[in-house]
C-alpha positions in Angstrom: 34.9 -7.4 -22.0 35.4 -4.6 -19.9 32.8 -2.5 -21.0 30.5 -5.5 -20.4 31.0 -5.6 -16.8 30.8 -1.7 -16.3 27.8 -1.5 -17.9 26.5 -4.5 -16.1 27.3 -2.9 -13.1 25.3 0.3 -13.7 22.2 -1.5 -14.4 22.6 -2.7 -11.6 23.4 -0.1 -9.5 20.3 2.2 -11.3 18.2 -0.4 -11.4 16.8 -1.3 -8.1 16.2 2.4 -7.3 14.3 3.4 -10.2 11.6 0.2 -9.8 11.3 0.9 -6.4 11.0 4.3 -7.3 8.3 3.4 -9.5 6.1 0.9 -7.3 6.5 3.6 -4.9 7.4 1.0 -1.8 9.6 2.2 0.6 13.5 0.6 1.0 12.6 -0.9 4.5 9.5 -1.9 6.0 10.9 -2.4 9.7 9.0 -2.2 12.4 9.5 0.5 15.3 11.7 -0.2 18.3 9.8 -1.2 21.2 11.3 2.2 22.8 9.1 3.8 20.3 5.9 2.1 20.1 3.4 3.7 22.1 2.5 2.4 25.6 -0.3 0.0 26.3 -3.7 2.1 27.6 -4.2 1.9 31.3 -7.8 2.1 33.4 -8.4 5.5 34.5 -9.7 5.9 38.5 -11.3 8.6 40.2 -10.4 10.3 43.1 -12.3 9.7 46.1 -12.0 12.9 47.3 -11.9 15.6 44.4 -13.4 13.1 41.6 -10.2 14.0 39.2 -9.5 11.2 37.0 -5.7 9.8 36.6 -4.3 6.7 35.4 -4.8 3.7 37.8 -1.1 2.8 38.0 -0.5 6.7 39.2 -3.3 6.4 42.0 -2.4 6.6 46.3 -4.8 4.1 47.7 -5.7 3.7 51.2 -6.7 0.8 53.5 -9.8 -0.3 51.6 -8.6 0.6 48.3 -10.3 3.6 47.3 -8.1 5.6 44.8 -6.9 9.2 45.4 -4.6 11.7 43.5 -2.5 13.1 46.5 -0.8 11.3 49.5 -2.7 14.5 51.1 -6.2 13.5 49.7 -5.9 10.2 50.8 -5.4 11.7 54.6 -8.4 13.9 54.1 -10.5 10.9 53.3 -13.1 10.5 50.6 -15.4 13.5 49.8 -18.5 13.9 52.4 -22.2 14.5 51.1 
Protein backbone atom coordinates (compact mmCIF):
# COMPACT_ATOMS: atom_id res chain seq x y z
CA UNK A 1 0.00 0.00 0.00
CA UNK A 2 2.79 2.05 0.62
CA UNK A 3 4.39 1.81 -2.62
CA UNK A 4 0.97 2.84 -3.96
CA UNK A 5 0.91 6.10 -2.50
CA UNK A 6 4.74 6.89 -3.29
CA UNK A 7 4.29 6.16 -6.59
CA UNK A 8 1.13 8.09 -6.77
CA UNK A 9 2.77 10.85 -5.41
CA UNK A 10 5.58 10.98 -8.11
CA UNK A 11 3.16 11.05 -10.85
CA UNK A 12 2.07 13.63 -9.52
CA UNK A 13 4.75 15.61 -8.65
CA UNK A 14 6.37 14.84 -12.48
CA UNK A 15 3.46 15.10 -14.06
CA UNK A 16 2.21 18.63 -14.22
CA UNK A 17 5.70 19.81 -15.24
CA UNK A 18 6.38 17.58 -18.10
CA UNK A 19 2.71 18.48 -19.90
CA UNK A 20 3.27 21.91 -19.33
CA UNK A 21 6.59 21.30 -20.55
CA UNK A 22 5.16 19.94 -23.51
CA UNK A 23 2.22 22.51 -24.53
CA UNK A 24 4.99 24.87 -23.97
CA UNK A 25 2.59 27.36 -21.79
CA UNK A 26 4.11 29.17 -19.27
CA UNK A 27 3.32 28.45 -15.18
CA UNK A 28 1.66 31.87 -14.77
CA UNK A 29 0.08 34.11 -17.01
CA UNK A 30 -0.20 37.26 -14.60
CA UNK A 31 -0.35 40.37 -15.63
CA UNK A 32 2.39 43.15 -14.90
CA UNK A 33 2.05 45.46 -11.85
CA UNK A 34 0.71 48.68 -12.61
CA UNK A 35 4.31 50.03 -11.44
CA UNK A 36 5.48 48.27 -14.46
CA UNK A 37 3.14 48.93 -17.19
CA UNK A 38 4.20 51.65 -19.35
CA UNK A 39 2.74 55.14 -18.91
CA UNK A 40 -0.14 56.40 -20.97
CA UNK A 41 1.14 58.68 -24.18
CA UNK A 42 0.87 62.39 -23.56
CA UNK A 43 0.36 65.42 -26.36
CA UNK A 44 3.52 66.86 -27.27
CA UNK A 45 3.61 71.09 -27.42
CA UNK A 46 6.00 73.25 -28.98
CA UNK A 47 7.74 75.97 -27.70
CA UNK A 48 6.76 79.35 -28.51
CA UNK A 49 9.93 80.56 -28.52
CA UNK A 50 12.64 77.95 -29.70
CA UNK A 51 9.92 75.54 -31.47
CA UNK A 52 11.51 72.43 -29.29
CA UNK A 53 8.93 69.93 -28.66
CA UNK A 54 8.23 68.42 -24.93
CA UNK A 55 5.52 66.70 -23.40
CA UNK A 56 2.48 68.93 -22.68
CA UNK A 57 2.32 68.08 -18.96
CA UNK A 58 6.21 69.29 -18.76
CA UNK A 59 5.32 72.69 -20.58
CA UNK A 60 5.67 76.63 -18.54
CA UNK A 61 2.79 78.41 -19.93
CA UNK A 62 2.15 81.99 -19.75
CA UNK A 63 -0.94 84.26 -19.47
CA UNK A 64 -2.56 83.23 -22.74
CA UNK A 65 -1.47 79.77 -22.64
CA UNK A 66 1.15 79.57 -25.16
CA UNK A 67 3.59 76.63 -24.12
CA UNK A 68 7.39 77.09 -23.48
CA UNK A 69 10.31 74.78 -22.33
CA UNK A 70 12.07 77.25 -19.79
CA UNK A 71 10.54 79.56 -17.05
CA UNK A 72 13.39 81.76 -18.98
CA UNK A 73 11.68 81.34 -22.49
CA UNK A 74 8.48 82.09 -21.21
CA UNK A 75 10.00 85.74 -19.99
CA UNK A 76 11.59 86.22 -23.36
CA UNK A 77 8.22 85.84 -25.01
CA UNK A 78 7.35 83.93 -28.17
CA UNK A 79 9.82 83.91 -31.06
CA UNK A 80 9.61 87.31 -33.35
CA UNK A 81 9.50 87.08 -37.31
Amino acid sequence: MKYLIIALILVLVFYGPITRALRGTPRSHKPAPPSQRPPKAEEMVQCAHCGVHLPDGEAVRDGQGRPYCSAAHRLAGPAQG
